[in-house]
NUTIZA-524294 format. One record per residue (C-alpha): residue in one letter; residue number from 0; y, x, z. Coordinates in nm, 4 decimals. Each point is the difference from the previous one (the first is absolute). Layout:
r: a&k: NUM&py: Y&px: X&pz: Z
...
//
This chain:
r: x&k: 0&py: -0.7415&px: 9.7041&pz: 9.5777
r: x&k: 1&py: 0.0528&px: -0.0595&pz: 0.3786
r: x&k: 2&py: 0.0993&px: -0.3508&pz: 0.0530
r: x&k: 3&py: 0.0482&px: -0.1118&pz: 0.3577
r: x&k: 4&py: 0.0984&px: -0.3539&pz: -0.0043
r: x&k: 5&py: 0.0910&px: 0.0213&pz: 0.3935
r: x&k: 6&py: 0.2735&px: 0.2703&pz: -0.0655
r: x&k: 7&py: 0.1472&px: -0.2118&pz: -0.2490
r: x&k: 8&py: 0.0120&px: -0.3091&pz: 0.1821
r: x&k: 9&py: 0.1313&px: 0.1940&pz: 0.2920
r: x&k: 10&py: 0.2520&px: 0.1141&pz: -0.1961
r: x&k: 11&py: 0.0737&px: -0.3395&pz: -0.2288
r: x&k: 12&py: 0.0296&px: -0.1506&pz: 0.3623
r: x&k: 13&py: 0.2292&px: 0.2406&pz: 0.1512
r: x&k: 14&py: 0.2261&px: -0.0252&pz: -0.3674
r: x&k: 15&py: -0.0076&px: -0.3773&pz: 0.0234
r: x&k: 16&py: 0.0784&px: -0.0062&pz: 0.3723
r: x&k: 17&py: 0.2874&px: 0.2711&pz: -0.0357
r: x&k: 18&py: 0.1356&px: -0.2375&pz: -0.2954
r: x&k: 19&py: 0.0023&px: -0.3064&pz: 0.2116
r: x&k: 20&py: 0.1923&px: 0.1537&pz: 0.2921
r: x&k: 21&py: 0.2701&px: 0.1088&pz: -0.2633
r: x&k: 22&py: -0.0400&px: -0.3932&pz: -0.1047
r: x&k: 23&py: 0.1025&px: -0.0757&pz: 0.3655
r: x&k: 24&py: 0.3224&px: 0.2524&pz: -0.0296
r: x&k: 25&py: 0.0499&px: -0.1431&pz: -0.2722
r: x&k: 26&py: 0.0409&px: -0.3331&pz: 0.1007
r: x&k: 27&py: 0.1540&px: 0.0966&pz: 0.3095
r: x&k: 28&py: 0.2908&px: 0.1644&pz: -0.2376
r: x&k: 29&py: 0.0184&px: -0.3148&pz: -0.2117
r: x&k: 30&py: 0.1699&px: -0.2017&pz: 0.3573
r: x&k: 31&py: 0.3045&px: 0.2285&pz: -0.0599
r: x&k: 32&py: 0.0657&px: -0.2744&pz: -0.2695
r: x&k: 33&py: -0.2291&px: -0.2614&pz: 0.0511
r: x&k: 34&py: 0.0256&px: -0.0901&pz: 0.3788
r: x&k: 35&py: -0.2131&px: -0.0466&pz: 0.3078
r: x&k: 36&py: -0.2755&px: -0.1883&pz: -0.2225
r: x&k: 37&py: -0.0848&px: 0.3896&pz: -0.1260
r: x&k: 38&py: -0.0524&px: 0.0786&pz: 0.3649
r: x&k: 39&py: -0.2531&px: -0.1856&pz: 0.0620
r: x&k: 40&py: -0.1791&px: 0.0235&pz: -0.3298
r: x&k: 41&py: 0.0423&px: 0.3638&pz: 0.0978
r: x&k: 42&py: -0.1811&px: -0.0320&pz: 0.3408
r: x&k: 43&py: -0.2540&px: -0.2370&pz: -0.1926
r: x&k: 44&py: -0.0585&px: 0.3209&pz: -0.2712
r: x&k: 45&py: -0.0199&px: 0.2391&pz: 0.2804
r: x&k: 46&py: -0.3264&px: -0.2133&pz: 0.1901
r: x&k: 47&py: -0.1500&px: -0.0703&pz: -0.3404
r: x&k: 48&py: -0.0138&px: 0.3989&pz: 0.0171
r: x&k: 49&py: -0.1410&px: 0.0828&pz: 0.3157
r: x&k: 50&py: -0.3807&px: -0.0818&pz: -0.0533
r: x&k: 51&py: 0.0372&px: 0.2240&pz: -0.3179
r: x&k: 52&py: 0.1585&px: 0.2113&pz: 0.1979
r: x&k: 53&py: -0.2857&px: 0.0613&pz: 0.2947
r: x&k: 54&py: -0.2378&px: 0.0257&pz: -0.2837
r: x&k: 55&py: 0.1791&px: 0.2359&pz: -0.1609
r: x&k: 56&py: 0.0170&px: 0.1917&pz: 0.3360
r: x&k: 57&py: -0.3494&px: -0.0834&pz: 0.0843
r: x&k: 58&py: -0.1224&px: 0.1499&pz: -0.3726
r: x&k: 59&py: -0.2041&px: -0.3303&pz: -0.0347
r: x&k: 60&py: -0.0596&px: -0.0728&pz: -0.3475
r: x&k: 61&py: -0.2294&px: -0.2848&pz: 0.0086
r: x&k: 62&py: 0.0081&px: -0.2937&pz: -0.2026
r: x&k: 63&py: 0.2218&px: -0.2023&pz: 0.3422
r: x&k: 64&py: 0.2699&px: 0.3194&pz: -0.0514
r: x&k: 65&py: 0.0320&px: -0.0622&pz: -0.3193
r: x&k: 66&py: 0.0519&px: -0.3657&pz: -0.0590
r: x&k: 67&py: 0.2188&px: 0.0340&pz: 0.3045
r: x&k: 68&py: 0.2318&px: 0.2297&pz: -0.2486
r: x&k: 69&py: -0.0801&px: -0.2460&pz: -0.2491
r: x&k: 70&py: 0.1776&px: -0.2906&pz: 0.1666
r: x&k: 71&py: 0.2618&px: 0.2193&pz: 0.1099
r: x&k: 72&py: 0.0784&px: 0.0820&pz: -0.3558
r: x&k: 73&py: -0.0383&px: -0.3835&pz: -0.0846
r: x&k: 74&py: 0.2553&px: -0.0732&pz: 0.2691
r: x&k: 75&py: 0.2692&px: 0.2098&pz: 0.0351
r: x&k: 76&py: 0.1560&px: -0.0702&pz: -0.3603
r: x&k: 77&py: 0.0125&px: -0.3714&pz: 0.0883
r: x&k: 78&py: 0.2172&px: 0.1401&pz: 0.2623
r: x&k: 79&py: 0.2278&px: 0.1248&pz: -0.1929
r: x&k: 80&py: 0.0177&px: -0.3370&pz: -0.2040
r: x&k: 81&py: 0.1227&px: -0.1803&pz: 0.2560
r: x&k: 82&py: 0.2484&px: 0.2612&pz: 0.1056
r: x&k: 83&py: 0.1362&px: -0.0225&pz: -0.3491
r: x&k: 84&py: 0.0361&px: -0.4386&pz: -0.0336
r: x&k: 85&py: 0.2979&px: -0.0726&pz: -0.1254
r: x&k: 86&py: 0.0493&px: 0.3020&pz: -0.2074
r: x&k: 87&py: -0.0384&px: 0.0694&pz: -0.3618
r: x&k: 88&py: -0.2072&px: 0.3385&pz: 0.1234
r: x&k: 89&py: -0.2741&px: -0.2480&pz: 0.1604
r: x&k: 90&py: -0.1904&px: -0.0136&pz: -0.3510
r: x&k: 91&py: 0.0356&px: 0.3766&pz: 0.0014
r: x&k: 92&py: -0.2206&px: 0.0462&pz: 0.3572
r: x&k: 93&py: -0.2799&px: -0.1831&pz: -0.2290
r: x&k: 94&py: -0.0833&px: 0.3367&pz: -0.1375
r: x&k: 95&py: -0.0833&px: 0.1717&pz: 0.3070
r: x&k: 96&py: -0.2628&px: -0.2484&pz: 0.0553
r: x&k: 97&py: -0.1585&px: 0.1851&pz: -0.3434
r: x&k: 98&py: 0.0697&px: 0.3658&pz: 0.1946
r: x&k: 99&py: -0.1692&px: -0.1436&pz: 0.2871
r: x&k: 100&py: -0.3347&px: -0.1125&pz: -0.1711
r: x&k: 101&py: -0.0016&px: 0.3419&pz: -0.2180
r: x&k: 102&py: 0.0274&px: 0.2405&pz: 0.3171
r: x&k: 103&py: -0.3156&px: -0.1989&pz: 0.1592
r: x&k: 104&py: -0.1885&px: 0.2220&pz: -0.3084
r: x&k: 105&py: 0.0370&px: 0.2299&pz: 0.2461
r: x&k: 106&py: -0.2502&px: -0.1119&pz: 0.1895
r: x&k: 107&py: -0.2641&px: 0.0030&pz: -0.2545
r: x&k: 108&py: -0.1191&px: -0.3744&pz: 0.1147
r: x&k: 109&py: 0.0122&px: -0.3006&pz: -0.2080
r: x&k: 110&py: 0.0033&px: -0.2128&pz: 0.2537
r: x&k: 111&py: 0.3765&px: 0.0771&pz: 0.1636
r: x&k: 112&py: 0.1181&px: -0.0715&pz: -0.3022
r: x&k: 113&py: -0.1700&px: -0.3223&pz: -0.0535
r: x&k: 114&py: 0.1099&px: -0.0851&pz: 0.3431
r: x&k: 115&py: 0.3303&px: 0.0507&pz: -0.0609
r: x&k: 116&py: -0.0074&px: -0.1621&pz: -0.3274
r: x&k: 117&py: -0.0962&px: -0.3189&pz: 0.1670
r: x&k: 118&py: 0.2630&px: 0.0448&pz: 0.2834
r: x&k: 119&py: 0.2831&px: 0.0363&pz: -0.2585
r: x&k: 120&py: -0.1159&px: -0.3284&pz: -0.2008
r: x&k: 121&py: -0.0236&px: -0.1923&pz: 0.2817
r: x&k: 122&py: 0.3096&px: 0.1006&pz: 0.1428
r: x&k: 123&py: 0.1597&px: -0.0618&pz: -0.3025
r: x&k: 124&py: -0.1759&px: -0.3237&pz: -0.0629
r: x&k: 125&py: 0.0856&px: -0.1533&pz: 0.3815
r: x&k: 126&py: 0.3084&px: 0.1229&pz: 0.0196
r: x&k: 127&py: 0.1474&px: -0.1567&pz: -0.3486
r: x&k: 128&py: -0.0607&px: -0.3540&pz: 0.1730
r: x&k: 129&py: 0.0689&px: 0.1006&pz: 0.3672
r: x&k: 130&py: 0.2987&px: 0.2281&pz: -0.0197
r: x&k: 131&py: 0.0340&px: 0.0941&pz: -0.4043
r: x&k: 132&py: 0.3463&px: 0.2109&pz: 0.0606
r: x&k: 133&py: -0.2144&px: 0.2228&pz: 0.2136
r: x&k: 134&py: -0.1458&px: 0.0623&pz: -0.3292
r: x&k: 135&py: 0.2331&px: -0.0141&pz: -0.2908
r: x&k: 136&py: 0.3508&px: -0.0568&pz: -0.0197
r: x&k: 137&py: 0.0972&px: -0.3476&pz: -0.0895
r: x&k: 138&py: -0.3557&px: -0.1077&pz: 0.0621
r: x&k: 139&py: -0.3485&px: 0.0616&pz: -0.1604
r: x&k: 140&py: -0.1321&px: -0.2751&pz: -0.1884
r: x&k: 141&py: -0.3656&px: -0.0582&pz: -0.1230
r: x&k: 142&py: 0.0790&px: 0.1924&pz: -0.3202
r: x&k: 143&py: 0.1271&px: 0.3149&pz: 0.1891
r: x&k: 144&py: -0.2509&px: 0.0228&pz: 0.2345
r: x&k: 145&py: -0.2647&px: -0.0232&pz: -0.2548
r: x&k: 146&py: 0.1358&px: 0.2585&pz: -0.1895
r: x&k: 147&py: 0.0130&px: 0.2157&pz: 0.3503
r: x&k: 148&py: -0.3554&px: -0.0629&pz: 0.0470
r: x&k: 149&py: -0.1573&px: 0.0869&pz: -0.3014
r: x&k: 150&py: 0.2045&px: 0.3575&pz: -0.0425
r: x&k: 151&py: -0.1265&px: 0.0469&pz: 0.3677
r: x&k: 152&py: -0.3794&px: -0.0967&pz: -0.1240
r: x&k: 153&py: 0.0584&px: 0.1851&pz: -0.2773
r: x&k: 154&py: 0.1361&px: 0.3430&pz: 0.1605
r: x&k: 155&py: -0.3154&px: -0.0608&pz: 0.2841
r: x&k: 156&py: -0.2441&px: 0.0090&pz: -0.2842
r: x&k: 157&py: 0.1215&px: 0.2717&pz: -0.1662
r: x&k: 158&py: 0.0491&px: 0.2479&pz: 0.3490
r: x&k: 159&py: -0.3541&px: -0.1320&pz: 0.1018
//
């Protein structure tokens, strides 16, 4: 069997990358109905792209390239959470934060994921005191949050 772990993080981080630039169309699509506020989360998407991006270019694969996608990945769905507020889809955008932490398999790297594990809880965790509509519509709660955190510990443990 030839296994060459640097062709297939090259190509996990080239996936991953490709995915989050169709994250940033994405978003930029969603201000057709949801305002300037997608704009700028759209410009935020696109820079949480561009070192992912260069090492994509680059062919780096090294452990810096890949938690750089792994933030990326942790990132850009929270994005689209806060594009959403205020509408009944906003609980729906939740699940891409689960097709985010899958793709960083990709990368054949626990540590991404782990990474972006802990980005996810603590955004979640911050965010439900500081601004919880960001979040969830109608507001978070202890309870909900909790519940957040331990499918996200629980989907990290079983993709690392």
């Amino acid at each position: 069997m030839n296994f060459d772990i640097h062709a297939l993080r090259q190509r996990g981080i080239a996936l991953v990358t490709v995915g989050g630039w169709l994250v940033v169309l994405t978003i930029a699509l969603m201000a057709m109905t949801h305002g300037e506020d997608a704009l700028y989360a759209a410009f935020v998407s696109a820079l949480l792209n561009m070192i992912p991006t260069w090492c994509m270019l680059k062919g780096r694969t090294d452990r810096y390239a890949r938690m750089a996608v792994g933030v990326m990945a942790a990132l850009q769905p929270s994005l689209m959470l806060y594009v959403m507020q205020g509408s009944l889809w906003q609980i729906d955008m939740h699940l891409y934060i689960f097709v985010a932490l899958a793709s960083l398999t990709l990368l054949w790297d626990v540590r991404p994921i782990i990474a972006a594990c802990a980005i996810v809880l603590l955004h979640h965790a911050l965010l439900s005191f500081l601004a919880p509509s960001w979040v969830f519509w109608g507001g978070g709660g202890f309870v909900r949050v909790t519940i957040h955190a331990i499918a996200t510990l629980m989907i990290g443990s079983v993709l690392c």
